[in-house]
GUTI-653385 format. One record per residue (C-alpha): residue in one letter; x negated, z negated, y. Coordinates in steps of 0.5 Angstrom, whole numbers, plus 500, padded with zeros to 3 digits. Example, Ala and Ser with C-alpha at 12.3 -4.5 7.8 and 13.67 -1.06 7.14 Angstrom:
<pts>
+------+-----+-----+-----+
| resn |  px |  pz |  py |
+------+-----+-----+-----+
|    A | 475 | 484 | 491 |
|    S | 473 | 486 | 498 |
+------+-----+-----+-----+
</pts>
This chain:
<pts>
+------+-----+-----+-----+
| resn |  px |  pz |  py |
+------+-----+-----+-----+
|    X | 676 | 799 | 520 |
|    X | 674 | 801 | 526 |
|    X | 673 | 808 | 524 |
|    X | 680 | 809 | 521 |
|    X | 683 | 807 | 528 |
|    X | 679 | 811 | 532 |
|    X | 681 | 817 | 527 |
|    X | 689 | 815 | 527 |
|    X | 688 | 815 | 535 |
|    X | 685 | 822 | 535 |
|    X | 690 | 825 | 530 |
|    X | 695 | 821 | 534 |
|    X | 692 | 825 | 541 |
|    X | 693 | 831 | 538 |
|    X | 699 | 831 | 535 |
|    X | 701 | 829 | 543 |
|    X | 698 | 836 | 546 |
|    X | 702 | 839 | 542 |
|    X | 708 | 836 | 546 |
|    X | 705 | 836 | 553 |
|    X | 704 | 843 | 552 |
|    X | 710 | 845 | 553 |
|    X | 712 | 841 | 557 |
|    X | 708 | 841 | 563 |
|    X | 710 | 845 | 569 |
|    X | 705 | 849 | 568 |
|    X | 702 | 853 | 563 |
|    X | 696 | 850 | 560 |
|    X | 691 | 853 | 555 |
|    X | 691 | 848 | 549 |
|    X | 683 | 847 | 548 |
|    X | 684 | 845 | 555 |
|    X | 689 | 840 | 555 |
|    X | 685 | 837 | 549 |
|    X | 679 | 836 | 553 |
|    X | 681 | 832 | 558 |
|    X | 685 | 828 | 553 |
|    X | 679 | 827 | 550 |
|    X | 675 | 825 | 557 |
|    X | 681 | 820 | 558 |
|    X | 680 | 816 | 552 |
|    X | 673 | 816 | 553 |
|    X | 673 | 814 | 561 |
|    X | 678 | 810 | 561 |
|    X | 679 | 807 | 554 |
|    X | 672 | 807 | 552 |
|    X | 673 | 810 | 546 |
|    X | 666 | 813 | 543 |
|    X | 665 | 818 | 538 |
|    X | 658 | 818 | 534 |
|    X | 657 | 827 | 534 |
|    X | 653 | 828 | 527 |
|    X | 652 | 836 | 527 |
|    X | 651 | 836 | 520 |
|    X | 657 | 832 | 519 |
|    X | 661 | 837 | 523 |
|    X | 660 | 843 | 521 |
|    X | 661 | 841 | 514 |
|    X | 666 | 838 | 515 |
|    X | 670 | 842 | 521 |
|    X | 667 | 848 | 520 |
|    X | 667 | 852 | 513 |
|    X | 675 | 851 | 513 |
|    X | 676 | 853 | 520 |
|    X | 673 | 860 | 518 |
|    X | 676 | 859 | 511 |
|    X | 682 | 860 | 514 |
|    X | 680 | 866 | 518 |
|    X | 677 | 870 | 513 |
|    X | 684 | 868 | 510 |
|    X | 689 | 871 | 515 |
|    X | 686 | 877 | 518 |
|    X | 688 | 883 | 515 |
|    X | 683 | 887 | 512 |
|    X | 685 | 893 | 512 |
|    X | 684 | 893 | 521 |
|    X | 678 | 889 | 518 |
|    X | 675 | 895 | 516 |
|    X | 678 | 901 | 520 |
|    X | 675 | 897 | 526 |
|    X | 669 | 896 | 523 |
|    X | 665 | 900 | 527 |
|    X | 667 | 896 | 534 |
|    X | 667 | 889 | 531 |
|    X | 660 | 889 | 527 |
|    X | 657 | 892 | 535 |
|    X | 661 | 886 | 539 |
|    X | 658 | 881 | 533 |
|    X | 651 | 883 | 531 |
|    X | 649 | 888 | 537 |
|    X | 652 | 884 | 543 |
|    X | 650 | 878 | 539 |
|    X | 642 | 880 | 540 |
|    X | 644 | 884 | 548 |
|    X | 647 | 877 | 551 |
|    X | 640 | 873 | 547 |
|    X | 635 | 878 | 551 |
|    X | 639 | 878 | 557 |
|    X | 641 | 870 | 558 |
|    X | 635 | 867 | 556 |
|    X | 631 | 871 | 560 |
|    X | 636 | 870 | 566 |
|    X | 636 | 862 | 564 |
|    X | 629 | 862 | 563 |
|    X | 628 | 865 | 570 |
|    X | 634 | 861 | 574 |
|    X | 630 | 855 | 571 |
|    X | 623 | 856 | 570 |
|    X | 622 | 850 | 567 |
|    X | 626 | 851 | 561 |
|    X | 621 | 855 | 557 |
|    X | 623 | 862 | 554 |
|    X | 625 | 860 | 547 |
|    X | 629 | 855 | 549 |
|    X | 632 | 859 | 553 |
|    X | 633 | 864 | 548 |
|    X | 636 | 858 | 544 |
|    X | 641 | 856 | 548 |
|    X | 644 | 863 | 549 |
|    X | 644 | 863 | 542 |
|    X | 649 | 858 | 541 |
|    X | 653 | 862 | 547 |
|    X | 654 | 868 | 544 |
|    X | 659 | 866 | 539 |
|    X | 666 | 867 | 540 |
|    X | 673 | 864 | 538 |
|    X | 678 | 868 | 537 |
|    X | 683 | 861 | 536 |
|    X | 683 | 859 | 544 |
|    X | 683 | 867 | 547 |
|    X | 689 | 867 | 543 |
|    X | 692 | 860 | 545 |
|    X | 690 | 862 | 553 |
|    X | 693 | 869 | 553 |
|    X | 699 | 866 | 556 |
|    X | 706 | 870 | 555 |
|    X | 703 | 877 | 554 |
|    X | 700 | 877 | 548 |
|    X | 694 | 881 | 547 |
|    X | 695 | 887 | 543 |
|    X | 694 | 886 | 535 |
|    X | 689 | 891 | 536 |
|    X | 685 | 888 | 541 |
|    X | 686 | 881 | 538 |
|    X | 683 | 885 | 530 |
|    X | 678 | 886 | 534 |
|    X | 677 | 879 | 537 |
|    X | 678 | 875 | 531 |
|    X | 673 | 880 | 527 |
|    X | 667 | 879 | 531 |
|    X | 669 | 872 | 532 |
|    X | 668 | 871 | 524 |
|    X | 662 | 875 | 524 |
|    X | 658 | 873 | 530 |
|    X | 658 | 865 | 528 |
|    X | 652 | 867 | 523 |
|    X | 650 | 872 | 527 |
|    X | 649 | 867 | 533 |
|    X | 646 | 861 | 529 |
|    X | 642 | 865 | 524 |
|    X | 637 | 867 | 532 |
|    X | 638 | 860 | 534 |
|    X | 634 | 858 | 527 |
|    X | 629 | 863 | 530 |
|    X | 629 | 860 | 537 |
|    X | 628 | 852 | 535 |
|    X | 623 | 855 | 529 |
|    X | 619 | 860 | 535 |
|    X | 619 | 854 | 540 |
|    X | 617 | 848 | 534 |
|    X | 611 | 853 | 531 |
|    X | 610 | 857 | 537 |
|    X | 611 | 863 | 533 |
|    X | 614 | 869 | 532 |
|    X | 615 | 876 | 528 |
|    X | 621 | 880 | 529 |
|    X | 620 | 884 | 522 |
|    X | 619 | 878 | 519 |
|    X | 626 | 874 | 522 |
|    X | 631 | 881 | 522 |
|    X | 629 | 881 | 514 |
|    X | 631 | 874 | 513 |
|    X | 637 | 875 | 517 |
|    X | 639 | 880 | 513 |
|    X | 637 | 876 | 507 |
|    X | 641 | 871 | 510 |
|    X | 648 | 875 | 511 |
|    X | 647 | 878 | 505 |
|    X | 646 | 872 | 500 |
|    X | 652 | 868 | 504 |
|    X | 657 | 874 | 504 |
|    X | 656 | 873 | 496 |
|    X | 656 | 866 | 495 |
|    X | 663 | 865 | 499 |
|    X | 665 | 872 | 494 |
|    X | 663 | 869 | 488 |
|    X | 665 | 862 | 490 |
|    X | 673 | 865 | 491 |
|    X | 673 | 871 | 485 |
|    X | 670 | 863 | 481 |
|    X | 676 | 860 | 483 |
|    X | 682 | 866 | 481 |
|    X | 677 | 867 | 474 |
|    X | 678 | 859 | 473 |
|    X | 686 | 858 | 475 |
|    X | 686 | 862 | 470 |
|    X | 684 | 859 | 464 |
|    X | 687 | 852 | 467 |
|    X | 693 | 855 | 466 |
|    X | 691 | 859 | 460 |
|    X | 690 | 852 | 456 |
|    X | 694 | 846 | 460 |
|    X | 700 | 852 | 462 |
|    X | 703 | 852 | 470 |
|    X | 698 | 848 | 473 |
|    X | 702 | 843 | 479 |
|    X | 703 | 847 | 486 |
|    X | 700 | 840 | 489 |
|    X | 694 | 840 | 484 |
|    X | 692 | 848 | 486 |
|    X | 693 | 847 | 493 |
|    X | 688 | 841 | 493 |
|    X | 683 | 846 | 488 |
|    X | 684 | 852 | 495 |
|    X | 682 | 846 | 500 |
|    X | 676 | 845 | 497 |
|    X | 674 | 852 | 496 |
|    X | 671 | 853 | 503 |
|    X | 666 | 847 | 502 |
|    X | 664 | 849 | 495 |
|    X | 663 | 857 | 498 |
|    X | 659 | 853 | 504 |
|    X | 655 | 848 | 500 |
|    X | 652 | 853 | 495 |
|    X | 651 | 857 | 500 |
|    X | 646 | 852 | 504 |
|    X | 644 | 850 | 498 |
|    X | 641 | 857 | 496 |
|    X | 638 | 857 | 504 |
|    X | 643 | 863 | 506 |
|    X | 648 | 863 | 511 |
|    X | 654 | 858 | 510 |
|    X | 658 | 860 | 515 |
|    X | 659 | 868 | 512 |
|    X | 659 | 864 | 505 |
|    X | 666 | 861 | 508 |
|    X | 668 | 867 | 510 |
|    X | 667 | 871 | 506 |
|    X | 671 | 866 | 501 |
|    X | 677 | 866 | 505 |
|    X | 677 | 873 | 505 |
|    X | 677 | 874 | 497 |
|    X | 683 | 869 | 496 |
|    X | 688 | 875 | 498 |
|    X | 684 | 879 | 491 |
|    X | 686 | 873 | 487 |
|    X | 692 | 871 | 483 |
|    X | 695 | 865 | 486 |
|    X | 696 | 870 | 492 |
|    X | 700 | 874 | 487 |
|    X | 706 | 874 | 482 |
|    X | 711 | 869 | 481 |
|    X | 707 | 862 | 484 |
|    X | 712 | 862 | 490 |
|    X | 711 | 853 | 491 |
|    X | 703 | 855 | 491 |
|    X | 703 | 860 | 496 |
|    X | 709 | 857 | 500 |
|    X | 706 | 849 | 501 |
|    X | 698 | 853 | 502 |
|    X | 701 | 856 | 508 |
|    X | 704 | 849 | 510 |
|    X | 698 | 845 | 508 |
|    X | 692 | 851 | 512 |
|    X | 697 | 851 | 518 |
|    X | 697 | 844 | 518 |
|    X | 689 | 843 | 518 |
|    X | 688 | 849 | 523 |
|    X | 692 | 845 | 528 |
|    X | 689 | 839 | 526 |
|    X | 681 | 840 | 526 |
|    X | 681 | 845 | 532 |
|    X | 685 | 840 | 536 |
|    X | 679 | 835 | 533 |
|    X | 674 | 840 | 535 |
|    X | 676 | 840 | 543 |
|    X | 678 | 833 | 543 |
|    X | 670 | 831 | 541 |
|    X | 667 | 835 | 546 |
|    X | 672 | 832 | 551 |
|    X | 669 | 825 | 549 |
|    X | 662 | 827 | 549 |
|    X | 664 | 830 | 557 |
|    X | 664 | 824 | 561 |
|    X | 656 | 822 | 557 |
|    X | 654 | 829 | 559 |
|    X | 656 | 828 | 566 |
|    X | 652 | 821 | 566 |
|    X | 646 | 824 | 565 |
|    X | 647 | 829 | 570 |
|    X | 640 | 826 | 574 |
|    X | 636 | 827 | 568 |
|    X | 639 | 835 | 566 |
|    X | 637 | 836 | 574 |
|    X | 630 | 832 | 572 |
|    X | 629 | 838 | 567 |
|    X | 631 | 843 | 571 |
|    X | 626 | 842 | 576 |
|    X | 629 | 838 | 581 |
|    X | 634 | 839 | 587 |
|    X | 642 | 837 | 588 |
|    X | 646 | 835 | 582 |
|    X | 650 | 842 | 584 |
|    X | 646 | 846 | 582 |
|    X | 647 | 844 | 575 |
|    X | 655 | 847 | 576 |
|    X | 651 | 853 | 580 |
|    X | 647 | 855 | 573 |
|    X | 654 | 853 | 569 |
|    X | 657 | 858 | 573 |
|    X | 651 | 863 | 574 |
|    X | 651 | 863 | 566 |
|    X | 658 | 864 | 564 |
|    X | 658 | 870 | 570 |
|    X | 652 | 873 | 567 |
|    X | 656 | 872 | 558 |
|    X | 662 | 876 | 563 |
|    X | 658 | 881 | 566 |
|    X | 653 | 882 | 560 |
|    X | 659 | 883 | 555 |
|    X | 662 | 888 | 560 |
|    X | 657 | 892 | 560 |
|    X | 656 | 892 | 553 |
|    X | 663 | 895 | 551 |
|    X | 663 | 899 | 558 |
|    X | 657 | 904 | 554 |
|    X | 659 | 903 | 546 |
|    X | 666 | 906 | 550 |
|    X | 662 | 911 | 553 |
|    X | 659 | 913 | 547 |
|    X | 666 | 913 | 543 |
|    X | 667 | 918 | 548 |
|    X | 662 | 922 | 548 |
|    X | 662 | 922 | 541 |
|    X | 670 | 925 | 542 |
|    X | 667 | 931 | 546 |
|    X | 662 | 932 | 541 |
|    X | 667 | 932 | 536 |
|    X | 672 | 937 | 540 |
|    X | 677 | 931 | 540 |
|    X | 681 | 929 | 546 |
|    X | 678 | 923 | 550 |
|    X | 681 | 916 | 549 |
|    X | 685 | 913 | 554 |
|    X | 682 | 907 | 556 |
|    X | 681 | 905 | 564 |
|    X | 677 | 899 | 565 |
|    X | 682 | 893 | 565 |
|    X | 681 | 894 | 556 |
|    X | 674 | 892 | 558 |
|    X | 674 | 887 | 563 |
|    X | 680 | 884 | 559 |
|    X | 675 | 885 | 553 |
|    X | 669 | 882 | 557 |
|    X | 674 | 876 | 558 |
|    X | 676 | 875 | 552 |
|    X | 669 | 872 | 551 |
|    X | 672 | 865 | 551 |
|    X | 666 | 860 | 548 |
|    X | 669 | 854 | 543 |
|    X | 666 | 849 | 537 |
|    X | 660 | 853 | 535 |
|    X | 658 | 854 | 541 |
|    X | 658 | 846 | 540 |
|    X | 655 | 844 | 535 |
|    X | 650 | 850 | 535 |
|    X | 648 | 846 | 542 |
|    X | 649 | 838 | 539 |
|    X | 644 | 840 | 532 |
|    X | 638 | 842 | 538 |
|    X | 632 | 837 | 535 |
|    X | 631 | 831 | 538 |
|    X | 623 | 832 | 538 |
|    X | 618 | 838 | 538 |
|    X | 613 | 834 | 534 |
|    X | 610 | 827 | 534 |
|    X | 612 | 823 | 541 |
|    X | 613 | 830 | 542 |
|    X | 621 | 830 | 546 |
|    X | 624 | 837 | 545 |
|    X | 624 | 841 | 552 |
|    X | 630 | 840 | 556 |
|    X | 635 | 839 | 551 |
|    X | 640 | 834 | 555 |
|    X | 640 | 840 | 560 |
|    X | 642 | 843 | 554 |
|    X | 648 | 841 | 552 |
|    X | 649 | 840 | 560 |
|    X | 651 | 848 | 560 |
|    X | 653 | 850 | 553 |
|    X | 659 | 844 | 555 |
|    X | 660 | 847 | 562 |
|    X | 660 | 855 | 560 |
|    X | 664 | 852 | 554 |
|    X | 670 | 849 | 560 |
|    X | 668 | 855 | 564 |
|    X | 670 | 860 | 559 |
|    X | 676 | 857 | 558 |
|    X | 678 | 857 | 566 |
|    X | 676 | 864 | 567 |
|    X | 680 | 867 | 561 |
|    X | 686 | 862 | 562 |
|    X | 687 | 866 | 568 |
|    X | 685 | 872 | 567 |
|    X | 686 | 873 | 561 |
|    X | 693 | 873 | 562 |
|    X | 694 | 877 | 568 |
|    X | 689 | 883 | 565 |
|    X | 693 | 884 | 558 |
|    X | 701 | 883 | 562 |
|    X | 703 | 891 | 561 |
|    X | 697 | 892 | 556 |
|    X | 697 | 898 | 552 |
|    X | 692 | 901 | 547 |
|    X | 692 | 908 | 544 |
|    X | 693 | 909 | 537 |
|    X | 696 | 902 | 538 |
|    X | 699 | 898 | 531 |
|    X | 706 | 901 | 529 |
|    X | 707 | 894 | 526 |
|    X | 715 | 895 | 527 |
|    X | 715 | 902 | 524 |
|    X | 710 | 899 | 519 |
|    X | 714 | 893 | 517 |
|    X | 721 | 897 | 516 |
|    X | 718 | 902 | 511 |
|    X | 715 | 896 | 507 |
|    X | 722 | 893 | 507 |
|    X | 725 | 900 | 505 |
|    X | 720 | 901 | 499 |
|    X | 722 | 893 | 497 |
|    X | 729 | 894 | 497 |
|    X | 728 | 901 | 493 |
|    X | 724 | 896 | 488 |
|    X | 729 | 892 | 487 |
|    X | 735 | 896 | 487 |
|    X | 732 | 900 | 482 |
|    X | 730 | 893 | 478 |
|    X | 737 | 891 | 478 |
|    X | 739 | 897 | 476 |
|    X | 734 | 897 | 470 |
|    X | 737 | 890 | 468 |
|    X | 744 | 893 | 469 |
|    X | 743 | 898 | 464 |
|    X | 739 | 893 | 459 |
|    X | 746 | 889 | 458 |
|    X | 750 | 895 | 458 |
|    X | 746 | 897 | 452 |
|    X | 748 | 890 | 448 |
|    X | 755 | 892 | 449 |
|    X | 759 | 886 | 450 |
|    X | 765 | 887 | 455 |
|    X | 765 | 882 | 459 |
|    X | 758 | 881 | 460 |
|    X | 758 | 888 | 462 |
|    X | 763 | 887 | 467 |
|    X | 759 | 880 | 470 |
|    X | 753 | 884 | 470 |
|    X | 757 | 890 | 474 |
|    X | 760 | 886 | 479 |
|    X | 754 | 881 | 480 |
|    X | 749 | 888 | 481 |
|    X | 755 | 891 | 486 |
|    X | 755 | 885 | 490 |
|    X | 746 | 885 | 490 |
|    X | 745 | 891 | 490 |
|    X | 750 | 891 | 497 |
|    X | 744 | 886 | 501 |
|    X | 739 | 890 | 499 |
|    X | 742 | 896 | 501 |
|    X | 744 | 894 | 508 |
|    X | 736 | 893 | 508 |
|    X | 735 | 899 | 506 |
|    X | 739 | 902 | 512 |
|    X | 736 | 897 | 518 |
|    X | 730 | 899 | 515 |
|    X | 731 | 907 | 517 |
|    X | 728 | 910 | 523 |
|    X | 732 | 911 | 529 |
|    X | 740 | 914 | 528 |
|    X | 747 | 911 | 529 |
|    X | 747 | 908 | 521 |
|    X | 740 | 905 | 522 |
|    X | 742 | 901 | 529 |
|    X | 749 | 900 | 526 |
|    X | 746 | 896 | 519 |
|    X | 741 | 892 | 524 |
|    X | 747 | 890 | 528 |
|    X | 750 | 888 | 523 |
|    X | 745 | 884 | 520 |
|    X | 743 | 881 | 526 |
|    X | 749 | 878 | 526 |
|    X | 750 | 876 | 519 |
|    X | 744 | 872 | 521 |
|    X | 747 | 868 | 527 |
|    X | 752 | 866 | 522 |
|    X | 748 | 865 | 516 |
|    X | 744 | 860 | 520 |
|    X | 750 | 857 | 523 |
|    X | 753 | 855 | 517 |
|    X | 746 | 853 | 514 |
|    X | 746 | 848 | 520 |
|    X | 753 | 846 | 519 |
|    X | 752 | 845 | 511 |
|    X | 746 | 840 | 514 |
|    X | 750 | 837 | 519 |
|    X | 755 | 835 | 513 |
|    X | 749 | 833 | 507 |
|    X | 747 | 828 | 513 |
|    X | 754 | 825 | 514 |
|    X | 755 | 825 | 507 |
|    X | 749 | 820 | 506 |
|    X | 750 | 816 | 512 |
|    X | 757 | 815 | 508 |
|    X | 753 | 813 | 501 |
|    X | 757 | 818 | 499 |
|    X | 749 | 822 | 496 |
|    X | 743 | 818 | 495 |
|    X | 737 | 819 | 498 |
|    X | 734 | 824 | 492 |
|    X | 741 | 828 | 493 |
|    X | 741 | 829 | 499 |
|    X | 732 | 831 | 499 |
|    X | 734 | 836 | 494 |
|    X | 740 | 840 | 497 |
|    X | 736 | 840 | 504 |
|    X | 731 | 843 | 501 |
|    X | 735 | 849 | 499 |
|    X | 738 | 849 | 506 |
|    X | 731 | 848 | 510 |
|    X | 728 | 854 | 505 |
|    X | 734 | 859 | 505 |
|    X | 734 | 857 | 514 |
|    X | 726 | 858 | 513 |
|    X | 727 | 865 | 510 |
|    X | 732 | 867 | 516 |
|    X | 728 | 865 | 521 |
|    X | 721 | 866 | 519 |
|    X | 718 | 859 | 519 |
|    X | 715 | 861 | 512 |
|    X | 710 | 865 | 514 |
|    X | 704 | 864 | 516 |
+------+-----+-----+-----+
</pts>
């Protein structure tokens, strides 16, 4: 009983940040605000949560990157695949070499396997709180593709080397040659576990509504929330990456045939039902480490311990020693992958990118640690062998837990101060992109309807005839207004997307006003509660198409 209190409080407290958030004075980052929440129900209200690592990356982590593989376009995924897979697997191996040897040096006590193995769990990223810190000025969707690519691949890259460094300091072993095939080996088997598990799912739909006909909306959308856990049980099981195996799943979902033809309520609630879980365990997420903050912070006397000795400031001085030395290392990495683009671009007889040093300190930044970073640090071996502890892992979990808060310090002010006013070159034409897609679209149905136009005049009765013309003139008229807001610049296209804005206004004012009178004519027992459900649905979906609250 205890357990379902303390989860119905925790979904109770995130459901609060959400509200906070907005209104507090100042603008907070989220994650933030969700740690401190968590630190007050763990200090004031003594609220304690048992942290199981492998409990939580099952539980937390597979759907999380599920519905990142999901969303990401992966055309942006590919073109930018040479900066991506730079910042996911080459900066992953530059911040392990370069912080675990500063960490071992500014901490002599911490031996060098360890050391690695704490900048390994450091060197994953999280797209989700860069995003949710970077203020009114949204960071450009080239950079954030950027971002979220990294973040999606640098989770497997990240863990696979923190394998490597506990098996290092366990054995005492280690053979480069031997752990890079292995990693391949590993990377490869996930990325095809997640792609058989997802291409299954579409292969399986199939045949359940080729035997039983259209399978229920709510029953598919149960079969999706199951897919990253399979995607990363199998994988585990076979010992390969987990985490790319869940990716790799969510990034198939778009070739299956739910995210095609006619299921609109399948697509539809997933969308609702993946927000909805996004929001939920994210916010878990942040609210765990604040509640493991006040237990890290108690045992600050033993982490000084294993450091050496000296004043308890000197654990926030390594915690900000670190942090500046992730900033500074990811600096310098995209400082010379650019100068190589350029010099790549002269060789080429190309004209030089116009990128300054605000995109790379913007990018350095961005770097913001997260829930892997968390679990990575927590699933550190309780002992090395027999009566053996593991070295220093309470000064471990100390600064993983610090850099993760200090990240998210930094980026929340920097963040937002670097990316006002940022451009990039070759930026998406996202606006442009979308209006020729709408034409295109309104092109395809204008002659669909004129094809089913044509089909009833064939069948040569007159009034169906006229019913067909005067319903496709009034149709065809919608579709042709998109077609003209949807033209480049010129005086029909801007008149037809004035025109459209303000049928917009009024259509949503009247769809209020329609849900205004269903209320009142329920309130009156004119309808019964049933009616008025199914009338406010066809209201909330025609409000959602108008606004865009259906998208995800």
């Amino acid at each position: 009983m205890s357990l379902v209190i303390t989860i119905l409080i925790l979904l109770l407290v995130i459901a609060l940040s959400g509200a906070i958030v907005r209104v507090l004075p100042i603008r907070l980052p989220l994650p933030l605000i969700q740690i401190a929440l968590g630190a007050l129900l763990a200090r004031p209200f003594g609220l304690h949560v048992e942290f199981d690592h492998e409990l939580f990356f099952l539980l937390f982590i597979p759907p999380l990157l599920f519905a990142d593989g999901w969303r990401i376009p992966k055309r942006e995924l590919f073109l930018l695949r040479g900066p991506i897979l730079a910042l996911a697997i080459g900066l992953v191996f530059f911040t392990i070499v370069g912080v675990g040897y500063f960490v071992h040096w500014m901490i002599p006590t911490v031996p060098l396997a360890v050391a690695f193995a704490l900048a390994a769990v450091l060197s994953p990223t999280d797209a989700v709180a860069v995003s949710s810190i970077s203020g009114e000025s949204p960071i450009p969707p080239r950079l954030m593709h950027i971002l979220s690519g990294e973040a999606l691949l640098n989770d497997a890259s990240g863990l696979v080397a923190l394998q490597f460094a506990i098996a290092a300091e366990m054995t005492g072993k280690f053979s480069l040659i031997s752990a890079t095939g292995d990693f391949v080996v590993m990377a490869l088997g996930g990325l095809a576990a997640g792609v058989l598990v997802g291409l299954g799912f579409g292969l399986f739909r199939r045949r359940l509504v080729r035997w039983s006909g259209e399978v229920d909306p709510a029953a598919q959308v149960a079969l999706l929330l199951l897919l990253p856990f399979a995607a990363y049980l199998l994988a585990e099981h076979f010992a390969v990456s987990g985490i790319l195996a869940a990716v790799a799943a969510g990034m198939s979902m778009n070739y299956t045939d739910v995210m095609k033809g006619g299921y609109v309520a399948t697509r539809m609630q997933s969308r609702a039902v993946w927000e909805m879980v996004e929001f939920t365990f994210n916010g878990i997420i942040f609210l765990l480490l604040g509640l493991q903050l006040p237990a890290i912070v108690d045992g600050a006397k033993v982490d000084i311990a294993q450091a050496g000795g000296g004043p308890l400031w000197h654990l926030a001085a390594y915690v900000v020693a670190i942090t500046l030395a992730l900033v500074l290392l990811r600096f310098i990495w995209v400082w010379v992958s650019l100068r190589f683009v350029f010099m790549r671009a002269l060789h080429r007889g190309e004209k030089r990118p116009p990128v300054g040093t605000r995109l790379v300190w913007t990018t350095a930044l961005a770097g913001v640690r997260g829930a892997i970073t968390l679990a990575g640090v927590l699933s550190l071996p309780l002992m090395k062998s027999e009566n053996i502890p593991f070295p220093t892992r309470d000064l471990m979990i100390f600064l993983a837990s610090g850099v993760i808060l200090c990240t998210l310090v930094f980026g929340a002010i920097g963040l937002p101060l670097s990316v006002k006013g940022l451009k990039l070159p070759g930026e998406d034409p996202r606006v442009r992109e979308e209006r020729k897609a709408r034409a295109l679209a309104a092109e395809a149905a204008i002659r669909s309807i004129e094809k089913e136009q044509q089909r009833v005049q064939e069948g040569g009765d007159e009034n169906a005839i006229a019913l067909a013309s005067r319903i496709a003139a009034r149709v065809m008229g919608d579709y042709q207004q998109r077609l003209e807001a949807a033209g480049e610049e010129g005086d029909v296209p801007e008149k037809a997307r004035a025109e459209a804005g303000t049928e917009r206004v009024m259509r949503l004012a009247a769809l209020r006003a329609e849900r205004r009178e269903l209320d009142e004519l329920r309130r009156k027992h004119t309808i019964n509660d049933e009616t008025l459900r199914n009338l406010v649905r066809e209201v909330d979906l025609a409000e959602a198409s108008l606004t865009g609250l259906h998208s995800g």
